[in-house]
C-alpha positions in Angstrom: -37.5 -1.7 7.1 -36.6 1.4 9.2 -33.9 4.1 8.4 -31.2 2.5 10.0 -32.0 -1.2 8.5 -32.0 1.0 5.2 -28.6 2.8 5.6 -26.7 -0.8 6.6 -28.5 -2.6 3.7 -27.2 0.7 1.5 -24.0 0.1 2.7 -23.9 -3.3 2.1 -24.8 -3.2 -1.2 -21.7 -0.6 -1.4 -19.1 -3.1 -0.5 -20.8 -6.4 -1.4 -19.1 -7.6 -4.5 -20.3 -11.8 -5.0 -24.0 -12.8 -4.1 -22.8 -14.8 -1.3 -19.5 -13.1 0.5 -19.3 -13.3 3.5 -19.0 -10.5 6.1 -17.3 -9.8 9.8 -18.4 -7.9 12.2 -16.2 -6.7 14.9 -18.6 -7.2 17.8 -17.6 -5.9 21.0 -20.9 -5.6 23.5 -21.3 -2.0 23.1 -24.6 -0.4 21.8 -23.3 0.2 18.5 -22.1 -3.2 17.2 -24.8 -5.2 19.4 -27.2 -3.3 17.2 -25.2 -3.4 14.0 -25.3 -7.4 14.4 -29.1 -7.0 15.1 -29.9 -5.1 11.7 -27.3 -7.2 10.2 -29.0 -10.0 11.4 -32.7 -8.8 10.2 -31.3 -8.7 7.0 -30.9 -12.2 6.5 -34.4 -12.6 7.5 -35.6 -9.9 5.0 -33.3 -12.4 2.5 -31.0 -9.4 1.5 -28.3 -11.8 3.3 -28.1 -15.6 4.3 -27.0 -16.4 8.1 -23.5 -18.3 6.4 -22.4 -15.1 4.9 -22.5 -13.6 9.0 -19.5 -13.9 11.0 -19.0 -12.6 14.8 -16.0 -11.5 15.7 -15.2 -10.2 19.8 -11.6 -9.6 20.9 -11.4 -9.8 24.9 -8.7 -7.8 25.7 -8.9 -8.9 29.8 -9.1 -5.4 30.9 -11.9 -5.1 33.1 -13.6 -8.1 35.5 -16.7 -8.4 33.6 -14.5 -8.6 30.0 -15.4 -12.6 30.4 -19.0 -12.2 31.6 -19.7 -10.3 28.0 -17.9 -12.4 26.4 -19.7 -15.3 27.2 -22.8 -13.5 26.7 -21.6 -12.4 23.2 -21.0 -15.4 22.0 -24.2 -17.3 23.9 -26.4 -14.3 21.6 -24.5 -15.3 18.4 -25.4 -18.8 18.8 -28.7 -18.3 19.6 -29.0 -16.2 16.2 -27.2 -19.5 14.7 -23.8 -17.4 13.3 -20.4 -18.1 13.4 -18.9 -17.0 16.2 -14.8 -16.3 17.0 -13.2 -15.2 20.0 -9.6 -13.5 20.3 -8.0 -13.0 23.5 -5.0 -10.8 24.2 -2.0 -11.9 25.8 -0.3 -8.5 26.9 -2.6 -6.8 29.0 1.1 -5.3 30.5 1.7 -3.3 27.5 -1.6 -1.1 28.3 -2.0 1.7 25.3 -5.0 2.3 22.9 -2.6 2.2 20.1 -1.1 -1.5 21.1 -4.5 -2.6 22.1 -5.6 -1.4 19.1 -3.2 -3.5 16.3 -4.0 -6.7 18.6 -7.5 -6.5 18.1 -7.2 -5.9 13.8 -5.0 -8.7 13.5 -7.3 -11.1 15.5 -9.9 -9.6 12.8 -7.0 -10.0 9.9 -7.3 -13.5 11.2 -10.7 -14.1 10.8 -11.2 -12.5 7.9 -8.6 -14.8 6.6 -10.2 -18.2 8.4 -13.6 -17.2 6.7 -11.9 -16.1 3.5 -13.5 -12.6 3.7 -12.3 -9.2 2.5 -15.4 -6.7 4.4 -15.2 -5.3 7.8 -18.1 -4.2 9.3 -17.6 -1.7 12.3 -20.3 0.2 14.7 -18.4 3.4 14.5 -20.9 6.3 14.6 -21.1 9.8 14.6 -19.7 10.9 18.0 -16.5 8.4 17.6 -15.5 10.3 14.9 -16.3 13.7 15.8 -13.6 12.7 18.8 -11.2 11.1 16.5 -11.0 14.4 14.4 -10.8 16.3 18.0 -7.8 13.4 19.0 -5.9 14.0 16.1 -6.1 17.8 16.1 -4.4 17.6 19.1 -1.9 15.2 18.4 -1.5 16.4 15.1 -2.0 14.2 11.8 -1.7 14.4 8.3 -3.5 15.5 5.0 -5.5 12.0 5.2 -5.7 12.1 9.1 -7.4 14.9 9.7 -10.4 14.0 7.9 -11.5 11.7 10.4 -12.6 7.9 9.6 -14.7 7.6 6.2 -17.8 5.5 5.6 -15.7 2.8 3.2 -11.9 2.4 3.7 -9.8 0.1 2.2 -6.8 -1.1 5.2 -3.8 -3.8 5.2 -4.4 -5.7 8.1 -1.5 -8.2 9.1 -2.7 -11.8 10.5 -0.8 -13.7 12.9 0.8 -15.8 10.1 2.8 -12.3 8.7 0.1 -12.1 5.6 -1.2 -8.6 4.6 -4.5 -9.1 3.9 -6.5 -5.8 1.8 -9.9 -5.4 3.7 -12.6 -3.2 3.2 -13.3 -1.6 6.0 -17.6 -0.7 7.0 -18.8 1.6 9.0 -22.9 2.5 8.4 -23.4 4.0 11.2 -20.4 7.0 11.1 -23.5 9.4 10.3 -25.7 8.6 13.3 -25.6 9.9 16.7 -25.2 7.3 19.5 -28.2 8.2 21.0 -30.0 7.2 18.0 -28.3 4.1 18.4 -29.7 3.8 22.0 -32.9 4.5 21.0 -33.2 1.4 18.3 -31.4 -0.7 20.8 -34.4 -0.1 23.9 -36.6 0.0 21.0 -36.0 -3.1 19.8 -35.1 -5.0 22.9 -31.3 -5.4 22.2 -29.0 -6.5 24.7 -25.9 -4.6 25.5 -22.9 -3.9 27.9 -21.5 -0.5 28.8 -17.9 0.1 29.7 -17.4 2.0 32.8 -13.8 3.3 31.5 -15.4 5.0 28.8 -16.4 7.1 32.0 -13.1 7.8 33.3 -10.2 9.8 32.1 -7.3 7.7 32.0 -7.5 7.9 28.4 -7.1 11.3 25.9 -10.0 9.7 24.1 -12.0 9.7 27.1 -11.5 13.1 28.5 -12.3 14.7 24.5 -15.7 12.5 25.1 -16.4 13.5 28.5 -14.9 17.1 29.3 -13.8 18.5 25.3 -17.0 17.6 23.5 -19.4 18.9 26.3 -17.8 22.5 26.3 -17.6 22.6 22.7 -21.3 21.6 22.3 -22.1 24.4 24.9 -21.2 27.2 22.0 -22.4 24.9 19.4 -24.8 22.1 20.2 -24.6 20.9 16.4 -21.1 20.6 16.5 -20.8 16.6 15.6 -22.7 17.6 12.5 -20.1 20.7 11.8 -17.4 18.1 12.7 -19.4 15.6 10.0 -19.5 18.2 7.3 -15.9 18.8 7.3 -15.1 15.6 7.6 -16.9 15.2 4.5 -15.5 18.0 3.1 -11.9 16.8 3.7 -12.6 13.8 1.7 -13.5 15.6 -1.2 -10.5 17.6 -0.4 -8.3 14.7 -0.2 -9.6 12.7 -3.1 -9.3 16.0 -5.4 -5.2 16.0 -4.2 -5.3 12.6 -5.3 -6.9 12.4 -8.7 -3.9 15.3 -8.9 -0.8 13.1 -7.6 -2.2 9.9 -9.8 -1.5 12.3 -12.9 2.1 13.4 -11.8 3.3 10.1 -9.9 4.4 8.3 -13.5 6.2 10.7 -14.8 7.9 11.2 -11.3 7.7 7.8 -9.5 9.1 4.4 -10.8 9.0 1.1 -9.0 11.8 -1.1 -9.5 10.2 -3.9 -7.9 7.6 -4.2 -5.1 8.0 -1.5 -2.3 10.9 -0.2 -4.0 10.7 3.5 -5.7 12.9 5.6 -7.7 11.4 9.2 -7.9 13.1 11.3 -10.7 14.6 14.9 -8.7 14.2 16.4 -12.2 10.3 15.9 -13.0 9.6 16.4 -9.5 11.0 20.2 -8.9 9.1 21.0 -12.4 5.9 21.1 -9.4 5.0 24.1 -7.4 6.4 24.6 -4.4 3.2 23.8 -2.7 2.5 21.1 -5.1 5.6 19.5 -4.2 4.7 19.8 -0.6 0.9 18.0 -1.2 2.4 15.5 -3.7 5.0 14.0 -0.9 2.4 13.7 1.8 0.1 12.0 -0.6 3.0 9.8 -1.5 4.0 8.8 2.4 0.1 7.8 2.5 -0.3 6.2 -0.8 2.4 4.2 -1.4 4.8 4.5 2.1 1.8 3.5 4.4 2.1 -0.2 3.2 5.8 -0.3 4.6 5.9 2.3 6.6 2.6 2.7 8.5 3.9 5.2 11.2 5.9 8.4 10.3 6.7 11.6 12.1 5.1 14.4 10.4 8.4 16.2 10.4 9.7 13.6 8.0 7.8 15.1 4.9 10.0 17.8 5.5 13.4 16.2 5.9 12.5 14.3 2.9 11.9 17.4 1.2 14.7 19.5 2.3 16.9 16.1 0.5 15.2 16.2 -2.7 15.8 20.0 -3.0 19.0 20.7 -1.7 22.1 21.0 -4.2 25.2 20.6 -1.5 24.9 16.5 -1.2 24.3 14.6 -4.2 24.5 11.6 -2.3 22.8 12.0 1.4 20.4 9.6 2.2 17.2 9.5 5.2 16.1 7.0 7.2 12.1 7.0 6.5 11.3 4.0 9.3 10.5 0.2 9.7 13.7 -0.6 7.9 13.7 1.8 4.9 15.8 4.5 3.4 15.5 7.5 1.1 19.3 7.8 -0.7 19.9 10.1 -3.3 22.1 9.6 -5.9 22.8 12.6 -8.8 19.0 12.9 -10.0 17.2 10.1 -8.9 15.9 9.4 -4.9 16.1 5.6 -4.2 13.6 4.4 -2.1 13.8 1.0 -0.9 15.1 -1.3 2.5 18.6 -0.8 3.8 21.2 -3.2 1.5 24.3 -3.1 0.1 25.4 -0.2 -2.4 26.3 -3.1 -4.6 26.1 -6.3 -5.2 29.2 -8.4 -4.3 31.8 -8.4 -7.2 32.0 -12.3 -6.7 28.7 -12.9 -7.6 28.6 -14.1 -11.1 25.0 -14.9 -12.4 24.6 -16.1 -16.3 21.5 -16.8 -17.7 21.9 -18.5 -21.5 19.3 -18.1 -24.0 18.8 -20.9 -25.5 15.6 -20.4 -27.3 13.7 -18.1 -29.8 10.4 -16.8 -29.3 10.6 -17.2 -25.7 10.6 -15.1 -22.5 13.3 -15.1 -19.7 12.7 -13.8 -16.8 15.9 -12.2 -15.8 14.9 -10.3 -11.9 11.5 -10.2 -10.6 10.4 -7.2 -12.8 13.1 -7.8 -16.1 12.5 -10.0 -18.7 14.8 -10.5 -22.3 14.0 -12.2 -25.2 14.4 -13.0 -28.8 12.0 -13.0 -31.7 12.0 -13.8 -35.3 11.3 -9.8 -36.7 7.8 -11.1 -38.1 7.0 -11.8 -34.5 7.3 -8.7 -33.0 4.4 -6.0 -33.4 4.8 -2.5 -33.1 2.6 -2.3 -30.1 5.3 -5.1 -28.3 8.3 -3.2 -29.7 7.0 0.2 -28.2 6.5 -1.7 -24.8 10.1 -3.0 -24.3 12.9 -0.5 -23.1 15.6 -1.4 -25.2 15.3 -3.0 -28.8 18.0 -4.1 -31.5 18.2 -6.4 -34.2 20.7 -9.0 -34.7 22.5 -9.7 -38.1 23.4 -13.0 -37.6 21.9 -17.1 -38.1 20.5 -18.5 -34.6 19.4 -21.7 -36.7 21.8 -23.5 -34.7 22.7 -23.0 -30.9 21.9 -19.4 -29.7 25.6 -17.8 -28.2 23.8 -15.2 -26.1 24.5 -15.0 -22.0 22.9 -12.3 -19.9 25.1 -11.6 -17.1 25.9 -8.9 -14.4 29.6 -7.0 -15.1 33.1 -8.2 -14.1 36.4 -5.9 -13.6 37.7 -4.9 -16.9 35.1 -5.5 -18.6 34.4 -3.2 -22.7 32.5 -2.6 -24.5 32.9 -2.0 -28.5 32.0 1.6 -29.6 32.3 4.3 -31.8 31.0 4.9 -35.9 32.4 3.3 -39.3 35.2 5.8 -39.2 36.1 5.4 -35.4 35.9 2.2 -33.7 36.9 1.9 -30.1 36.8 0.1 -26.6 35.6 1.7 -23.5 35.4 0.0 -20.0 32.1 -0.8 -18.8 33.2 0.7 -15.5 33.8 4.1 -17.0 30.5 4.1 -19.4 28.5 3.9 -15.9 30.5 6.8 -14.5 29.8 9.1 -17.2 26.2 8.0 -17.5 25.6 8.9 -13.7 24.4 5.7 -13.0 24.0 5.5 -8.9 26.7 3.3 -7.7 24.0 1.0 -5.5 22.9 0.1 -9.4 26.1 -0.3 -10.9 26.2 -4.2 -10.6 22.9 -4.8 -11.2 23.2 -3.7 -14.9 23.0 -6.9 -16.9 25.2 -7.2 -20.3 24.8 -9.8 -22.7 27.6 -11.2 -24.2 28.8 -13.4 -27.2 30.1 -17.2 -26.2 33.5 -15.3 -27.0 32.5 -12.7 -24.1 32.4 -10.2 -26.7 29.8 -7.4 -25.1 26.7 -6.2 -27.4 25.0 -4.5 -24.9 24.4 -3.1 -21.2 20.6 -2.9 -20.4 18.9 -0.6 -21.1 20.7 2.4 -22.7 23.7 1.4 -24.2 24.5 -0.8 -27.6 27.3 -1.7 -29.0 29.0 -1.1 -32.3 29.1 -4.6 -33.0 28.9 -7.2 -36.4 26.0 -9.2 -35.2 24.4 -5.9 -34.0 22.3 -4.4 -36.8 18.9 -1.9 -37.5 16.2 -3.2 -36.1 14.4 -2.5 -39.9 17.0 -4.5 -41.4 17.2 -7.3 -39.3 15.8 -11.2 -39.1 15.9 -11.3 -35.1 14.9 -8.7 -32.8 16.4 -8.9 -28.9 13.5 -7.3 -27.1 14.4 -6.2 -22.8 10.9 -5.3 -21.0 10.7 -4.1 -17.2 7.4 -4.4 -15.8 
């Protein structure tokens, strides 16, 4: 086994999680995958991997006149290797852009990866690709992630054809070999492969970095795809040092309310630096935006910024892209799709308890319950975000309903010596809660309609509402 067998077994084992997953491997007929295939290919003779776990994957994107002459070809080599073989074709050669050609050919792969129910990637990208991606997006401009060029192992959301995001880990062995190292195995070893003749010409930025930037940059350094290597390499470590940081601030900054939807506390996030303020926003557009928002100006980071630090509107709001908003409101940045403020006043949803001991999911991410007291542990009670007991027998029928609020409704209040009614309505006011979350506050209420509660913070000066110490049944309210 030579290096290059050795450094795509090496990566292999890197990504290979079960004995027998199986693998795809974007083939197009260049040098580079026609001899990742090959080494791939050996391997299954050396028993590392079995010819099932293989799977050839070409996209024809119908561009040039011999696109269906390598096809065939393709495909004729990966049945006489005995693989599985898939072909994608695209259907909108008129929209001509790397970019669009680009997201057709990773969802043909989303596709297959899907068909063969596998989550790894494997890409010929080498050395000199990515010394010209780091040149193409200097020039462009990128961010804090971008600029370190493509990385050995990436993990990507790739969207099949169906609408399913699909996580896949993303391969590329060869990122630290020169091409003509490539070109060397390949005569060496008597692979077949096709050239491109655009590659050659400079209708593309791509092309002209590979054919006029690169050459005059070599000229004052002729290692300089090894100095483009070690900073990419660098950048990483860069990048992943920023993130160990951010993963230590995001929960006490960052909440989710449900699935791609974020509340980020204005409060906890100006305790930051300035510049760590700055790194921790960019890290959160890559992290946690990129699934929803996979494009973004760079110019946005600063608008989004300029919103959480201003003082002059409390309740301005951003448009961040692909359907989605920032909107602040008092303390707290809302991040989520463009909806209603509120929900409609007409909408009346009860949910009746009607058992002990048991769990009711009220919302995707909310659940209530109520235990007997001997139930509950201290580690469940420290979990839930709003606990009280209840002072009264639920032998019989239970008389609690969750529901969302109506006009008029109060709320009992006050101490032993002062006992009053204050409107539900006016509570949320003076709490600051954000008017888009104003009726989604549940309540629970009595048969009588009588109101012990609104999730999570406030509880009412009630009979059947007692210490939790004191008391046979505990209500327990848990967001996850």
């Amino acid at each position: 086994m030579n290096k290059l067998e050795e450094q795509v077994q090496e990566n292999l084992d890197a990504v290979l999680s079960k004995k027998h997953e199986s693998i795809v491997i974007g083939v197009s007929g260049g040098v580079d995958s026609m001899v990742l295939l090959n080494i791939v290919y050996r391997l299954s003779e050396y028993n590392y991997l079995s010819k099932q776990q293989i799977v050839v994957a070409h996209f024809n994107h119908h561009l040039r006149e011999e696109s269906e002459q390598e096809a065939t070809a393709i495909m004729e080599y990966a049945e006489s290797l005995g693989l599985v073989y898939f072909a994608g074709h695209w259907q909108q050669q008129n929209k001509i852009s790397e970019n669009t050609a680009r997201n057709a050919r990773y969802k043909f792969f989303a596709d297959v990866l899907q068909a063969t129910d596998s989550r790894i990637l494997l890409t010929g990208h080498h050395q000199d690709d990515n010394a010209e991606t780091m040149i193409m997006r200097m020039i462009r401009g990128t961010s804090l992630k971008g600029i370190q060029g493509m990385t050995e192992h990436s993990m990507r959301y790739l969207q099949a054809s169906n609408t399913d995001i699909i996580a896949v880990n993303v391969s590329r062995p060869f990122l630290t070999i020169a091409k003509s190292d490539l070109y060397h195995y390949a005569v060496q070893n008597k692979i077949p492969f096709f050239e491109d003749q655009t590659n050659y010409q400079d209708t593309y930025l791509r092309n002209r970095i590979r054919l006029d930037i690169l050459p005059m940059l070599e000229r004052e350094n002729p290692r300089i795809k090894e100095t483009l290597e070690d900073l990419s390499q660098s950048l990483t470590i860069s990048y992943q040092a920023h993130l160990e940081n951010y993963q230590y601030y995001e929960p006490q900054i960052v909440s989710s309310i449900q699935k791609y939807e974020w509340i980020i506390s204005i409060s906890d996030y100006l305790k930051l630096s300035k510049n760590m303020r700055r790194i921790f926003l960019q890290l959160f557009f890559e992290e946690r935006l990129v699934d929803v928002v996979p494009s973004y100006h760079r110019d946005l980071v600063e608008q989004l910024s300029y919103l959480l630090e201003q003082h002059t509107a409390p309740h301005a709001s951003l448009a961040l892209g692909n359907g989605y908003y920032a909107q602040r409101e008092y303390d707290y940045l809302y991040i989520s799709k463009k909806m209603n403020n509120t929900l409609a006043e007409s909408e009346d949803i009860e949910i009746h308890l009607t058992e002990l001991n048991k769990w009711y999911s009220i919302s995707d991410n909310e659940r209530v319950a109520i235990f007997h007291a001997h139930h509950v542990t201290s580690a469940l009670s420290s979990q839930a975000e709003t606990t009280f007991g209840l002072g009264l027998d639920l032998t019989n029928e239970l008389p609690f309903i969750i529901r969302h609020r109506r006009n008029g409704d109060r709320i009992r209040l006050g101490n032993e010596e002062h006992i009053f009614h204050k409107k539900i309505s006016r509570i949320m006011i003076d709490n600051k809660v954000p008017q888009r979350e104003r009726n989604r506050r549940w309540l629970i209420t009595l048969q009588n309609e009588e109101i012990i509660a609104m999730l999570p913070e406030v509880i009412a000066n009630h009979p059947v509402v007692e210490p939790t110490k004191e008391a046979k049944y505990i209500f327990l309210y848990t967001i996850n």
